[in-house]
PyMOL Python script that loads the backbone (N, CA, C, O; Angstrom):
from pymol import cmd

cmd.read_pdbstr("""\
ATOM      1  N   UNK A   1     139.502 117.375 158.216  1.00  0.00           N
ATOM      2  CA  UNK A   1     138.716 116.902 157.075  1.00  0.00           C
ATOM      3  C   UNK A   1     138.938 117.825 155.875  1.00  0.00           C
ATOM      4  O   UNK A   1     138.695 117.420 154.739  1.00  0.00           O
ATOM      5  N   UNK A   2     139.429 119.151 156.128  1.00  0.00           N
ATOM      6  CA  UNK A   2     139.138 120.225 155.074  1.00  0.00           C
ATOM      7  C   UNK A   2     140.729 119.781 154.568  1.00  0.00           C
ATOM      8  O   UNK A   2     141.017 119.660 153.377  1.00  0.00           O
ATOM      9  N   UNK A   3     141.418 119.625 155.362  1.00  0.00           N
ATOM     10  CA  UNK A   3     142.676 119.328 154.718  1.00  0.00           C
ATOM     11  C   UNK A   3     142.932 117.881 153.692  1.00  0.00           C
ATOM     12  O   UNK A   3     143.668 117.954 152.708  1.00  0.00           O
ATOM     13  N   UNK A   4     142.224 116.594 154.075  1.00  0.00           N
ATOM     14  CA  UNK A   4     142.045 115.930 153.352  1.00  0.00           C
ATOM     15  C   UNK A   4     141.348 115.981 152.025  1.00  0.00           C
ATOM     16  O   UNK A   4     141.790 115.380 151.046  1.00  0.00           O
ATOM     17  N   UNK A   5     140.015 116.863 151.995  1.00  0.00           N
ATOM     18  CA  UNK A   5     139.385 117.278 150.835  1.00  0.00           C
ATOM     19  C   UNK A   5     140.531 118.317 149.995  1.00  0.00           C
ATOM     20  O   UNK A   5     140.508 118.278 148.765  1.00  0.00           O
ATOM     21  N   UNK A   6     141.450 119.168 150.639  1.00  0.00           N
ATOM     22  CA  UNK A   6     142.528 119.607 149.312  1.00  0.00           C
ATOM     23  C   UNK A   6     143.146 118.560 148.820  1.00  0.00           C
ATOM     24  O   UNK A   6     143.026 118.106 147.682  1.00  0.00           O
ATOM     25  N   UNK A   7     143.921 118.107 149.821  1.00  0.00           N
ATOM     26  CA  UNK A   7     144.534 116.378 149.033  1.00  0.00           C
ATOM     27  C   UNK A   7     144.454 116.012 147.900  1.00  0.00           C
ATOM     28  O   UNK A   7     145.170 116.042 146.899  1.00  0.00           O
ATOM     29  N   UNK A   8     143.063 115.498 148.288  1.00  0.00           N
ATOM     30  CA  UNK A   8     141.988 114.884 147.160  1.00  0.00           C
ATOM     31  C   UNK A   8     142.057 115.979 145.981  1.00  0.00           C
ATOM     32  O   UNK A   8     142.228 115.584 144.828  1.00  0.00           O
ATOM     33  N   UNK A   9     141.976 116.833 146.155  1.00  0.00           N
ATOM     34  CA  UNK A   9     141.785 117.911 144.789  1.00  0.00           C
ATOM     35  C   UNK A   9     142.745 117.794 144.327  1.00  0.00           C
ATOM     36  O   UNK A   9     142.652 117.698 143.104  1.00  0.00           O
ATOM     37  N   UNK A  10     144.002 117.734 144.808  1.00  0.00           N
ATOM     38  CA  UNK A  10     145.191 118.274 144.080  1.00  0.00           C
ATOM     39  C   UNK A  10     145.583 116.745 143.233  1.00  0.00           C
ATOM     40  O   UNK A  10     145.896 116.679 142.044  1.00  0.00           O
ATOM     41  N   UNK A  11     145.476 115.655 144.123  1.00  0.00           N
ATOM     42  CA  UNK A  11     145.579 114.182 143.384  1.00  0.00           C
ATOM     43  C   UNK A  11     144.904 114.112 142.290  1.00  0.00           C
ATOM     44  O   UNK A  11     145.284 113.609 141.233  1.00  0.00           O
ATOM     45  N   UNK A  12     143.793 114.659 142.538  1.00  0.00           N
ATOM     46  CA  UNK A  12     142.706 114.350 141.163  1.00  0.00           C
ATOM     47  C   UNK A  12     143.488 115.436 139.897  1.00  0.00           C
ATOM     48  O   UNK A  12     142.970 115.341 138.785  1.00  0.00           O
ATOM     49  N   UNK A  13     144.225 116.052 139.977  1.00  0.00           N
ATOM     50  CA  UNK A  13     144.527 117.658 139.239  1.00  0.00           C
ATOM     51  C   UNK A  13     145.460 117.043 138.370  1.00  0.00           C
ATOM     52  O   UNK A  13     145.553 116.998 137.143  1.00  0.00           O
ATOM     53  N   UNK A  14     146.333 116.440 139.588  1.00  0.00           N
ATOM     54  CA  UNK A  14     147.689 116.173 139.203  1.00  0.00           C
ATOM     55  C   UNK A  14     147.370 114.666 138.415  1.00  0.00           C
ATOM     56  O   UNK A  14     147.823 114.717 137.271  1.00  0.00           O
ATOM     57  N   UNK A  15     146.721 113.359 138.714  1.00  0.00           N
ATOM     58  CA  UNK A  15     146.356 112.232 137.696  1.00  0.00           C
ATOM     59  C   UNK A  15     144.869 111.868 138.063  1.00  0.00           C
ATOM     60  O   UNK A  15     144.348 111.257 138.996  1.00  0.00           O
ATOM     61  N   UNK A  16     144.408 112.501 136.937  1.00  0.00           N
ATOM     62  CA  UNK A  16     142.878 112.087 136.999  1.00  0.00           C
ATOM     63  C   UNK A  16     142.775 110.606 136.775  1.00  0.00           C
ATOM     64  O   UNK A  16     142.999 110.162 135.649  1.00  0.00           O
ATOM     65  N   UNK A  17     142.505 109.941 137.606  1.00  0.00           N
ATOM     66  CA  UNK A  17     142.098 108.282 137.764  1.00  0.00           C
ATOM     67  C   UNK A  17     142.582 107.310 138.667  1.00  0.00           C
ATOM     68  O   UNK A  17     141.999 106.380 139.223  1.00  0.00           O
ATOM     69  N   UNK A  18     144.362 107.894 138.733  1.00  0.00           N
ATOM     70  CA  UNK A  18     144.827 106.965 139.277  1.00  0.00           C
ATOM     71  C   UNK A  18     145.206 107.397 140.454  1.00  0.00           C
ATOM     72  O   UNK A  18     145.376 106.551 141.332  1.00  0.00           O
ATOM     73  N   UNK A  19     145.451 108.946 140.786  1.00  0.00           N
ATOM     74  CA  UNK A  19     145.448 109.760 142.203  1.00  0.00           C
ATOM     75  C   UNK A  19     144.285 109.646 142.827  1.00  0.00           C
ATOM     76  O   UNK A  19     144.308 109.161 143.958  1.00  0.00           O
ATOM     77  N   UNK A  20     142.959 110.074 142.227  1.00  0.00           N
ATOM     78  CA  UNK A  20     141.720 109.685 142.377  1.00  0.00           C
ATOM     79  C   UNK A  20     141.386 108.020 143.722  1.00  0.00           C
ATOM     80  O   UNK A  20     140.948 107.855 144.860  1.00  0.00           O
ATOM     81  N   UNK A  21     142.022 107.069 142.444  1.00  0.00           N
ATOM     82  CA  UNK A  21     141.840 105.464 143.315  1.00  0.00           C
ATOM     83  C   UNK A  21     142.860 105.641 144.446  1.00  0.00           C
ATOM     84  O   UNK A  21     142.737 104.832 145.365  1.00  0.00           O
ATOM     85  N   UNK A  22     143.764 106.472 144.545  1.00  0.00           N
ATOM     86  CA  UNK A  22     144.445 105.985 145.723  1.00  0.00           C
ATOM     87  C   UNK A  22     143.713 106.560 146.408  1.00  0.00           C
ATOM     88  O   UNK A  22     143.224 106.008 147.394  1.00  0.00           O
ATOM     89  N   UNK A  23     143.435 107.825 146.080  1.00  0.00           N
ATOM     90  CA  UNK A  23     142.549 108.416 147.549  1.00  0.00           C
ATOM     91  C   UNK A  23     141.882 107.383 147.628  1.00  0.00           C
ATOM     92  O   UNK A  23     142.123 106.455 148.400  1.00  0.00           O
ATOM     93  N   UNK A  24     141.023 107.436 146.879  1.00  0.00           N
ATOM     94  CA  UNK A  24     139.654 106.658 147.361  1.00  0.00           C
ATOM     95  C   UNK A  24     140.647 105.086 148.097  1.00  0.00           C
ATOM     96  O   UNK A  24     139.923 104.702 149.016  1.00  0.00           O
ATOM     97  N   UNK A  25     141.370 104.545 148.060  1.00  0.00           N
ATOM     98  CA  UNK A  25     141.599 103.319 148.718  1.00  0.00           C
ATOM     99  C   UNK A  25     142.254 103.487 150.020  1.00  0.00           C
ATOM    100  O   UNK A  25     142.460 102.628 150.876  1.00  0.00           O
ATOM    101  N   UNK A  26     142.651 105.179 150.030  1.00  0.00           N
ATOM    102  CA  UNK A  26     143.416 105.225 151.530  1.00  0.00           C
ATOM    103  C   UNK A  26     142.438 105.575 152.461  1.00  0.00           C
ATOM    104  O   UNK A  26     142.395 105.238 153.644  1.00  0.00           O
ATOM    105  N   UNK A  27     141.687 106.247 151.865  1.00  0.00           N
ATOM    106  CA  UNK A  27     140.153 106.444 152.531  1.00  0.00           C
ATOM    107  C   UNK A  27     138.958 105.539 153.357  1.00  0.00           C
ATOM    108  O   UNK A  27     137.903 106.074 153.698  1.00  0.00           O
TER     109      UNK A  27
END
""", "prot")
cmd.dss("prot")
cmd.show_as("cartoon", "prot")
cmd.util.cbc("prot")
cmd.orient("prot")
């Protein structure tokens, strides 16, 4: 889980919105 929550950080870092929705849709 802790590894998925970096993921998420670094997607959001790297394109705030659209890294963001993928997480959130692979999720």
């Amino acid at each position: 889980k802790r590894h998925k929550l970096k993921y998420g950080m670094v997607t959001m870092c790297v394109g705030t919105g659209q890294g963001a929705a993928g997480i959130f849709e692979a999720v």
